[in-house]
C-alpha positions, 0 to 999 in steps of 0.5 A: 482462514490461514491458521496464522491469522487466527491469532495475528491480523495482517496490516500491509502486504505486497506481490512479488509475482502471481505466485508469492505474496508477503504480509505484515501482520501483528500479534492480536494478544499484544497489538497494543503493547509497544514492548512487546515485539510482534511486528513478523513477517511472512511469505505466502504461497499456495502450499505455505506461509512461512514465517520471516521474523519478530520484529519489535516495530509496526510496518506501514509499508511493503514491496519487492523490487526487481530483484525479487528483494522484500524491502519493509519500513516501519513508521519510525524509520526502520527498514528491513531489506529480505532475501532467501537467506536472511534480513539486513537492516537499514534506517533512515535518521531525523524523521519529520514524522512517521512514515507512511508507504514504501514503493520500489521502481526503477531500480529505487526505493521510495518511503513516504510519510507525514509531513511532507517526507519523501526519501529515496535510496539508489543502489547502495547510496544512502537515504535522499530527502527528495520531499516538496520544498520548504515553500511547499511545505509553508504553503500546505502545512501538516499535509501528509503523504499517505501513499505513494505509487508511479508510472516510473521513477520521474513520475510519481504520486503521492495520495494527501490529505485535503484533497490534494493529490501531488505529482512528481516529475523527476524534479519538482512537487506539484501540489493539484487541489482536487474538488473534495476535502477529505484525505486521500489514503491510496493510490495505484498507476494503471495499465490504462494509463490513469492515475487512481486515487482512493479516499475517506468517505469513499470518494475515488479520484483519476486522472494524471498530472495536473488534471483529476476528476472526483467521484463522489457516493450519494451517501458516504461510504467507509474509507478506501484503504487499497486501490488497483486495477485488473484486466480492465477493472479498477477495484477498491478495498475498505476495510469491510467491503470490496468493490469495483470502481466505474467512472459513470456508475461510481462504486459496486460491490464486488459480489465474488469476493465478498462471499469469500471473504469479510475483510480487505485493506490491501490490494496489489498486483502480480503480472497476471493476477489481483491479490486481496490481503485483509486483516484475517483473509487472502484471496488471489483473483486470476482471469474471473476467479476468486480464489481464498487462501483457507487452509496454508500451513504455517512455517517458523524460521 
């Protein structure tokens, strides 16, 4: 167990490359005391977690963009942009709802959240509502976005609740009604040039565009929390379980990790690797091998 985790427990994480990972985690002590401060932030190598800042926020959302810049958004609009040297603060005003997810690609930052919402930043512009339009949002009401992931800027996704999956092409939100009602709360775009979508009750959707087919367990699973693909395999993360996904064969645990680890949530991708980033354990896949951080030491700022 990383020394860090024994008293704060990791919420949402992201890969910047094979080698350095980021993790929000939030102090066990006071996790459920909004006065206290205890959003921090830290990267995570081999040899070190160091730590980035306190923060007096929870973050929903994490990701480095091509630069190698962290970006985080917490669920009230903050955002915190992190280089080597230090931290600049951003915001998004005249929020719907909380937010939900951040996704840095083509040279854009993305947010999704409740409601509907959608921003996006280019360069140095300011936050653009990009959301579904007002007949969209008449049409399915208190649907929220719970995650997004994309091929490219002009093609995008979102994981909704009710079963509904939305894509986006550049311009225009289309609403695809899947063949299950339970919330969709994950999402990747893989190598294989599928969309892959992960829900309540253990329910797995793929497909692209306008098209999806729903896997559906015998019996109901726990929630999918994170979703990615790796060399070829498609793997899922609740919160207590970590298991490979197969179209034919449904779900199977993935015995590897889960002798390593108990706990999962986020999954994310370096260029040739799979990181698993729970609640109190981190594990790094490379070619057929798990392999657990047990032992990094901890550095303040």
């Amino acid at each position: 167990m990383l020394p860090l985790l024994k008293e704060m427990s990791l919420t949402v994480a992201a890969v910047r490359d094979d080698s350095i990972a980021a993790g929000a985690v939030i102090l066990d002590e006071f996790a459920f005391d909004d006065s206290f401060p205890h959003g921090s932030i830290y990267t995570i190598t081999d040899s070190l977690a160091q730590d980035r800042g306190l923060f007096p926020m929870t973050f929903v959302g994490l990701d480095y963009d091509a630069r190698g810049l962290l970006w985080a958004v917490a669920e009230g609009g903050d955002v915190l942009i992190l280089d080597e040297t230090g931290v600049t603060e951003d915001g998004i005003d005249d929020l719907r709802a909380p937010l939900r997810d951040l996704l840095a690609i083509d040279g854009a930052v993305l947010v999704c959240g409740g409601n509907h919402q959608v921003y996006r930043r280019r360069n140095t512009e300011d936050w653009e509502d990009i959301g579904p339009d007002a007949d969209l949002q008449e049409d399915y009401p208190e649907n929220h976005f719970e995650a997004i992931a994309g091929f490219s800027a002009s093609e995008l996704y979102a994981a909704g609740r009710d079963g509904v999956i939305w894509w986006y092409d550049g311009a225009v939100w289309t609403p695809v009604q899947a063949t299950t009602n339970l919330a969709f709360l994950c999402v990747t775009c893989a190598d294989d040039g599928v969309v892959y979508l992960g829900g309540q009750a253990g329910v797995v959707a793929h497909g692209r565009r306008d098209s999806f087919e729903v896997v559906t367990p015998p019996e109901p699973l726990a929630d999918i929390w994170g979703i990615a693909e790796y060399a070829g395999h498609v793997r899922v993360a609740m919160h207590r379980a970590l298991m490979i996904f197969d179209r034919d064969e449904g779900l199977a645990v993935d015995p590897d990790a889960m002798e390593l680890a108990e706990t999962f949530y986020n999954l994310a991708r370096g260029p040739d690797s799979l990181w698993s980033l729970g609640e109190k354990d981190v594990l790094r896949l490379r070619g057929d091998t798990w392999e657990a951080f047990d032992e990094v030491p901890v550095q303040s700022e």
